[in-house]
VEXKELUM-298706 format. One line per field, with one value per residue (C-alpha): z, y, x; residue in three letters. Coordinates in steps of 0.2 Angstrom, whole numbers, padded with zeros to 4 digits. Last residue first. Layout:
N
z	(Z, ...) .
y	(Y, ...) .
x	(X, ...) .
r	(ALA, ...) .
! end
This chain:
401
z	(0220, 0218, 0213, 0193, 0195, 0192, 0210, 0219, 0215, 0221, 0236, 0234, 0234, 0247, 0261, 0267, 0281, 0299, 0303, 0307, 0320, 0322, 0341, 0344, 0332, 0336, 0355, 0349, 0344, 0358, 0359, 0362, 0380, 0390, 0380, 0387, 0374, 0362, 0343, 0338, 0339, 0324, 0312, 0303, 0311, 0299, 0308, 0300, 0307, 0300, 0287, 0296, 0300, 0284, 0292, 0287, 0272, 0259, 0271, 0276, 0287, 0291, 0309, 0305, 0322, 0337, 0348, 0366, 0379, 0384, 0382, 0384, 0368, 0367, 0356, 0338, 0334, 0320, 0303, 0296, 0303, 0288, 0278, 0264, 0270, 0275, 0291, 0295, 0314, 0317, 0328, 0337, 0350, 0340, 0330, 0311, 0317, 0324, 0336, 0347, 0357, 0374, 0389, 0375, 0372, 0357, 0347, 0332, 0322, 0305, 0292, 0275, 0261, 0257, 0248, 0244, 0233, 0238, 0227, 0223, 0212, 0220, 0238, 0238, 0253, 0258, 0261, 0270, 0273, 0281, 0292, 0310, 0317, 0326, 0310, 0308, 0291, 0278, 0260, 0246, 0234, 0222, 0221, 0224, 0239, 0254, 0270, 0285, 0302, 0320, 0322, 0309, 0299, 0295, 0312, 0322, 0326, 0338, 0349, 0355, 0360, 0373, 0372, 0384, 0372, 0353, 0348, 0333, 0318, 0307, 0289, 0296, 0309, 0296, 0296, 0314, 0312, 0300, 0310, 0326, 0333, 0347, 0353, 0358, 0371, 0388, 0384, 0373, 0358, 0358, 0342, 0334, 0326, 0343, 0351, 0365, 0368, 0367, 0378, 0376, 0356, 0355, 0345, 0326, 0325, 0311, 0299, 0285, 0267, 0256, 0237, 0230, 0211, 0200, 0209, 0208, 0192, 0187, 0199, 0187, 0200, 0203, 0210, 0205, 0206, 0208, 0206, 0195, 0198, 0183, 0190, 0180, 0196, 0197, 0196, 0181, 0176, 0178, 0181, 0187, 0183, 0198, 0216, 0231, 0245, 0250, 0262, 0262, 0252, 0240, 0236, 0224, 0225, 0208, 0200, 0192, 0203, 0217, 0220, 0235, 0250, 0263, 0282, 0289, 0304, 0320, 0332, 0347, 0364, 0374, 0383, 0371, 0358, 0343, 0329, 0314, 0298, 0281, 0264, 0253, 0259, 0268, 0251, 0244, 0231, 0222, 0224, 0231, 0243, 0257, 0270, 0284, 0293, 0298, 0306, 0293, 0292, 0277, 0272, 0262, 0252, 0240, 0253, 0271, 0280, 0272, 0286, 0277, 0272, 0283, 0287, 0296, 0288, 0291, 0279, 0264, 0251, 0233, 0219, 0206, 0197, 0188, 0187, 0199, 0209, 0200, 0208, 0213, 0214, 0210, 0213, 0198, 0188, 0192, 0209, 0219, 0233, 0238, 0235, 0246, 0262, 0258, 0256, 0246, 0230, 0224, 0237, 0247, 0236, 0237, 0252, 0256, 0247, 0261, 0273, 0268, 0266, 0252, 0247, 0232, 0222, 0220, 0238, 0237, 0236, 0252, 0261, 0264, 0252, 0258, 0242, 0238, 0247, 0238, 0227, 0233, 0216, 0205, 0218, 0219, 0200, 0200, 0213, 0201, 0186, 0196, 0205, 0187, 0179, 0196, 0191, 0175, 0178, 0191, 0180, 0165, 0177, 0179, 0162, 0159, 0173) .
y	(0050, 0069, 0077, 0078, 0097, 0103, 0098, 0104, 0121, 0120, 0115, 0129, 0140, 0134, 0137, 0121, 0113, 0109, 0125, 0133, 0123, 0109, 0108, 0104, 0090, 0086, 0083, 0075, 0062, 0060, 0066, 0054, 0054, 0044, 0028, 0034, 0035, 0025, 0030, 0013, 0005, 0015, 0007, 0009, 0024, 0040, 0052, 0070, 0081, 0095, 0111, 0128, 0135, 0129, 0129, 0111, 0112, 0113, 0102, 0086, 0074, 0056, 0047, 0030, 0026, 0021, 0036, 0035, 0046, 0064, 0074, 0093, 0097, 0081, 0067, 0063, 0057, 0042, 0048, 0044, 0028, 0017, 0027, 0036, 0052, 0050, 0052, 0065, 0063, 0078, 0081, 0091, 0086, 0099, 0113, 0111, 0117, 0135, 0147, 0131, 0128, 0124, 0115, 0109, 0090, 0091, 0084, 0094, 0083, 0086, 0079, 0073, 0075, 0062, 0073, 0066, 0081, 0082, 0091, 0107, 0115, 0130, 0124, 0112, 0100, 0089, 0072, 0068, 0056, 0070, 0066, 0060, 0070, 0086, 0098, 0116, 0120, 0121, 0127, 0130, 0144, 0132, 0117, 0100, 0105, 0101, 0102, 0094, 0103, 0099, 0112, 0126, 0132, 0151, 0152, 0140, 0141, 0131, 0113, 0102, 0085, 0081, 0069, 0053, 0042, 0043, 0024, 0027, 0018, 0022, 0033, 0047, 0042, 0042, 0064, 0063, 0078, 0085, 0092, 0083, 0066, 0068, 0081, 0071, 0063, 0068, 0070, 0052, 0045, 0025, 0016, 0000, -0008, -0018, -0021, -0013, -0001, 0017, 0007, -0001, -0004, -0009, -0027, -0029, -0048, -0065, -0073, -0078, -0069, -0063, -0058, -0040, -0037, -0052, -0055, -0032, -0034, -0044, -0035, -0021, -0002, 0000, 0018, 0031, 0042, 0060, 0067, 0082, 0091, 0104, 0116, 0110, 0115, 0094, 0089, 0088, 0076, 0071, 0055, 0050, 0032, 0017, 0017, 0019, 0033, 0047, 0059, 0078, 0084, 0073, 0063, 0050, 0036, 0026, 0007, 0001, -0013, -0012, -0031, -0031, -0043, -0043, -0051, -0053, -0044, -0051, -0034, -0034, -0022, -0038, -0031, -0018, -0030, -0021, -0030, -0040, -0037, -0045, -0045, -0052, -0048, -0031, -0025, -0023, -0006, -0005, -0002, 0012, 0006, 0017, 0017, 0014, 0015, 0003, -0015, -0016, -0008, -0007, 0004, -0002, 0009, 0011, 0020, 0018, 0026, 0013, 0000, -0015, -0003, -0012, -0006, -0010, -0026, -0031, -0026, -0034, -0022, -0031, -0027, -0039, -0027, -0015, -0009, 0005, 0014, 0029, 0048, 0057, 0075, 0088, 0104, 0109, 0097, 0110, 0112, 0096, 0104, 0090, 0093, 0110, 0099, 0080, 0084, 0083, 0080, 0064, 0059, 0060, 0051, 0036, 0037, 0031, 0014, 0013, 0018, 0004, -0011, -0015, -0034, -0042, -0057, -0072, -0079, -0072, -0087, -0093, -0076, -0084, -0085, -0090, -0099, -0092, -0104, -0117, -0115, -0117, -0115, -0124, -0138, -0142, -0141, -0153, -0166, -0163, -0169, -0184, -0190, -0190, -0199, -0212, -0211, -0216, -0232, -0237, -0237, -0245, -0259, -0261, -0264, -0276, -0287) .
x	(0285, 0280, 0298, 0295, 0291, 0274, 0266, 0283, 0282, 0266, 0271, 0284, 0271, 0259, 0274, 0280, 0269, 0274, 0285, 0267, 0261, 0277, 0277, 0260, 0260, 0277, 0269, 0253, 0263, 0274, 0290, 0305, 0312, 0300, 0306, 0326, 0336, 0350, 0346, 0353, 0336, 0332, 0344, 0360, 0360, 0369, 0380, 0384, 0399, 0395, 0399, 0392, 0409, 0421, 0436, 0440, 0434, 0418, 0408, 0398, 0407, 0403, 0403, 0395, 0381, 0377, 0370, 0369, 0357, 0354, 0340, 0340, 0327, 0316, 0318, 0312, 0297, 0296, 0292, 0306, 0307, 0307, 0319, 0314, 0316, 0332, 0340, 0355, 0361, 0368, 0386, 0395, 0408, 0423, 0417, 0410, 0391, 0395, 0390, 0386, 0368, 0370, 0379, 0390, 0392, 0381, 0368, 0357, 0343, 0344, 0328, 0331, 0314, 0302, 0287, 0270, 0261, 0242, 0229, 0221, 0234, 0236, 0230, 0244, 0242, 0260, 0258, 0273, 0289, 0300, 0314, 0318, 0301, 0301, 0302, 0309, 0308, 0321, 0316, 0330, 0323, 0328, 0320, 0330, 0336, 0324, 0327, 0318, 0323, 0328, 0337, 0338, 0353, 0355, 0367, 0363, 0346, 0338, 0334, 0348, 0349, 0362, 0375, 0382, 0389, 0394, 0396, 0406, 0407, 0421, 0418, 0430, 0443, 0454, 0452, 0459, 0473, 0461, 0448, 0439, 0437, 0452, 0440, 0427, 0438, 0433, 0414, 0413, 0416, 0419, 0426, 0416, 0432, 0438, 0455, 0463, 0476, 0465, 0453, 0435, 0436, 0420, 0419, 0412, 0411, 0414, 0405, 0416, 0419, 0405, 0412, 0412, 0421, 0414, 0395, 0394, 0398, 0383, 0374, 0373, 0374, 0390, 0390, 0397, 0413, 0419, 0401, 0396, 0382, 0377, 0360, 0344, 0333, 0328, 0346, 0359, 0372, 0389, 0400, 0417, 0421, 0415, 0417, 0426, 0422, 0430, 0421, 0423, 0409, 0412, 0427, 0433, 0442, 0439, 0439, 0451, 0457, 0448, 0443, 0430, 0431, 0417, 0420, 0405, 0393, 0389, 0390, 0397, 0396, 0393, 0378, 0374, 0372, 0372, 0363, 0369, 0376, 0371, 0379, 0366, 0352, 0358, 0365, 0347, 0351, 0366, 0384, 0396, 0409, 0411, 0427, 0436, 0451, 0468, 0463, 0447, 0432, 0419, 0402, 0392, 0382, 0366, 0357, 0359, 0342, 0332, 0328, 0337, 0354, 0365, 0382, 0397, 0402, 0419, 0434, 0446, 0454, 0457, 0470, 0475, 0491, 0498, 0477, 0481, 0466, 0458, 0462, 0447, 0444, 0426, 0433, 0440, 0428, 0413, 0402, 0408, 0414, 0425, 0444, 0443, 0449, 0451, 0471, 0486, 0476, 0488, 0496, 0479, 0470, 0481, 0482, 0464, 0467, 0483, 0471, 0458, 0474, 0478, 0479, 0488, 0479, 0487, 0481, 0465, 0453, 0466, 0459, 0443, 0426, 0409, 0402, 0384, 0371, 0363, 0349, 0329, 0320, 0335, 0338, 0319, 0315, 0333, 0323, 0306, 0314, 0322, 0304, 0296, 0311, 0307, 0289, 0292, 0302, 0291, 0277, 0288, 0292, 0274, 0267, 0285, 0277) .
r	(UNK, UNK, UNK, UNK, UNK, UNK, UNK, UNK, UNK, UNK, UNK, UNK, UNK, UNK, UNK, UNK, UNK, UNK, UNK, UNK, UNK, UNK, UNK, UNK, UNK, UNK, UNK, UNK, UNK, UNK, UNK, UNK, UNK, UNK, UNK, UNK, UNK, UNK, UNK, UNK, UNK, UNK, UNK, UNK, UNK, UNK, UNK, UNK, UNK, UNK, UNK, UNK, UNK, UNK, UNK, UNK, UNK, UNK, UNK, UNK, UNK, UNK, UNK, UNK, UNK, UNK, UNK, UNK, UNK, UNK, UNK, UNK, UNK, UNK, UNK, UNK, UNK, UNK, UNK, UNK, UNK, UNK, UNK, UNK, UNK, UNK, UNK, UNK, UNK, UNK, UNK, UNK, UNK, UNK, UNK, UNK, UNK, UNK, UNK, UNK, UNK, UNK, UNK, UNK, UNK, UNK, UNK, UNK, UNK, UNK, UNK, UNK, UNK, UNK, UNK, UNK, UNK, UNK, UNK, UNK, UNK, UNK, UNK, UNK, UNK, UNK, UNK, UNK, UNK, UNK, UNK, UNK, UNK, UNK, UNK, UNK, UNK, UNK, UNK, UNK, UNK, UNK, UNK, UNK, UNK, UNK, UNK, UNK, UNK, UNK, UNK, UNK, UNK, UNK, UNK, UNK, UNK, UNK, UNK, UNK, UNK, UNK, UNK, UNK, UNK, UNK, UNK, UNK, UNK, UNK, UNK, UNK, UNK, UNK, UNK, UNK, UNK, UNK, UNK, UNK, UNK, UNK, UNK, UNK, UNK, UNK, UNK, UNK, UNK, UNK, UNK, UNK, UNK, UNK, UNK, UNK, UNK, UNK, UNK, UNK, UNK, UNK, UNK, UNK, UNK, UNK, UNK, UNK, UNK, UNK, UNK, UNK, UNK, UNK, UNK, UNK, UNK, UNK, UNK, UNK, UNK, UNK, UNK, UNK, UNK, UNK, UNK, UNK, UNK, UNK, UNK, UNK, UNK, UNK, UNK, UNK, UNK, UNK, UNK, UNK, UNK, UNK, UNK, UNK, UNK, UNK, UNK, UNK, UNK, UNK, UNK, UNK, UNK, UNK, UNK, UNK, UNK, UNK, UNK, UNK, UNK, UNK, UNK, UNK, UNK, UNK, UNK, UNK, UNK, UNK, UNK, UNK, UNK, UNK, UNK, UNK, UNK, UNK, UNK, UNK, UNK, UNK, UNK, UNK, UNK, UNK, UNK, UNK, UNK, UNK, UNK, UNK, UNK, UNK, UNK, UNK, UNK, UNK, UNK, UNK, UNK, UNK, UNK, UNK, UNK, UNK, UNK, UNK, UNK, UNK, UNK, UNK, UNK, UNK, UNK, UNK, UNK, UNK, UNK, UNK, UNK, UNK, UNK, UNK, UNK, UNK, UNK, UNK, UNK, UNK, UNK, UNK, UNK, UNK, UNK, UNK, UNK, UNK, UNK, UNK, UNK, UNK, UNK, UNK, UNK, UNK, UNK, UNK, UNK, UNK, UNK, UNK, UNK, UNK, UNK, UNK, UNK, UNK, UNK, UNK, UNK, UNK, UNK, UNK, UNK, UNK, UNK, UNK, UNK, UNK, UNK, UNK, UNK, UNK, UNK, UNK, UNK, UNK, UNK, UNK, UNK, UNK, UNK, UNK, UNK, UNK, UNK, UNK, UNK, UNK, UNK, UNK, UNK, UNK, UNK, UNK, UNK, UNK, UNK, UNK, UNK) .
! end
């Protein structure tokens, strides 16, 4: 009897062990937090986070060239007291083209916080359901105490200290903030909140986040007088692709900066994910470089890029359809995604309004009016591939990934 009470003994030890294995490799959930986990903290909203800058530098405009520490400006968020802001989800960086970010709303503006890599794991959104015109996405709070508005090229965003260093040409950057990279910081500043919806804002009196741009009121999204309408998603509806020069900028190109000449070619796909052929050094050099595509509610090409209802979706090279064809030259359909800005000032002629999709779904056209493959093929003869030099430039720089 005592032989078989220690059997049973030992398996139930056994049965325990592997019950807390089981609750170690399969861990609950993270807590969901709600405005209660708050309560001692005070709240700002994104626009009143946003003013702080403004008090401070007077202005986005000229604040964001980001050559030297005259024109690289941020002002640091008090640390009198426990500050948090608390927005919906309107980013996800699972296809690539979102990068290190999340972007927030809440009933005033929006904005960028800088982090890390993976955010759509823990901090998921969902898709747009044209139908509805919702998104399920999540509250996020974040506590800002200390940390930094900064601005670059137009957009402010919130992040850690001001930081410098030197690109791939050995030309001085400096950044007005950075991102917070160490997770365990991350788990003490930027909690989940509850499930809840992004909804289209359908009239100027009605509620929703996801605003609506379209060929009567694009130019209530322009210059400074709508500056906090930066950072929001927009459902940009009814616009027309456009194919040329305007000005030294080329539409649809790839660019790349990190050699000196800059090279810019025109280029059918969203971006370039490439193996590119150096006849110097014999080998390929894989490059992932951004790509423009030009939109516009003009009837043709505009003399300049900063003007009211014109926009360029800006995709990575690294995201996962970068290599996708773009659409044809006259097409017209919707595009969901976070209106940005990219320019020395407001008067700046060739600065942009750039968009970035959260996902390729959200580039809104007709199947028949994306190119074909054979089509950017045909298209792309002799804009296709970077002159050999600056391949080669290429091969004996750290660039090739």
């Amino acid at each position: 009897m005592k032989q078989i009470f220690r059997i049973f003994a030992a398996v139930a030890v056994m049965a325990a062990v592997a019950g807390c294995y089981n609750d170690f490799d399969t861990p609950q959930p993270a807590k969901v937090v709600t405005d209660e986990d708050f309560k001692e903290m005070t709240r700002m909203t994104i626009q009143q986070v946003k003013e702080l800058f403004y008090a401070e530098h007077g202005d986005v405009s000229d604040t964001g060239g980001n050559t030297s520490w005259n024109d690289t400006k941020y002002v640091q968020i008090p640390e009198d007291k426990e500050y948090y802001i608390k927005g919906k989800i309107q980013s996800s960086d699972e296809e690539g083209n979102i990068y290190k970010s999340l972007h927030l709303v809440d009933e005033t503006a929006a904005i960028e916080v800088k982090l890390g890599t993976g955010l759509y794991i823990d901090f998921p959104m969902g898709h747009f359901n044209r139908e509805t015109g919702t998104i399920d996405t999540h509250y996020v709070y974040v506590k800002i105490s200390g940390l930094y508005v900064g601005n670059y090229r137009m957009m402010l965003s919130i992040g850690k200290g001001p930081t410098d260093s030197y690109n791939k040409v050995g030309e001085h950057k400096f950044y007005a903030n950075s991102n917070m990279d160490n997770p365990a910081e991350i788990k003490e500043r930027v909690f989940l909140g509850e499930a809840t919806q992004l909804k289209l804002k359908l009239d100027e009196d009605g509620d929703g986040e996801i605003l609506v741009i379209d060929e009567e009121n694009y130019n209530e999204f322009f210059g400074k007088a709508n500056r906090d309408k930066l950072g929001r998603m927009v459902l940009i509806k009814g616009i027309t692709c456009r194919y040329g020069n305007v000005g030294d900028n080329l539409y649809p190109s790839w660019m790349c900066t990190d050699l000196r000449p800059v090279e810019s070619k025109y280029w059918y796909k969203w971006a370039a994910n490439e193996d590119f052929f150096s006849s110097t050094s014999q080998r390929n050099i894989h490059c992932n470089f951004y790509g423009s595509v030009l939109f516009t509610y003009g009837a043709s090409l505009p003399s300049e890029t900063l003007s009211a209802g014109v926009f360029t979706v800006r995709t990575s090279g690294y995201s996962r359809f970068a290599r996708q064809p773009i659409v044809r030259d006259g097409a017209t359909g919707d595009i969901l995604a976070i209106m940005g800005i990219y320019s020395k000032s407001w008067d700046y002629r060739f600065g942009a309004y750039q968009c970035s999709v959260n996902r390729f779904e959200d580039i809104m056209f007709a199947e028949e009016d994306f190119l074909t493959e054979a089509e950017v093929k045909a298209q792309s003869e002799g804009g296709m591939t970077p002159d050999d030099s600056f391949v080669t430039a290429l091969s004996n720089s750290d660039y090739e990934e």
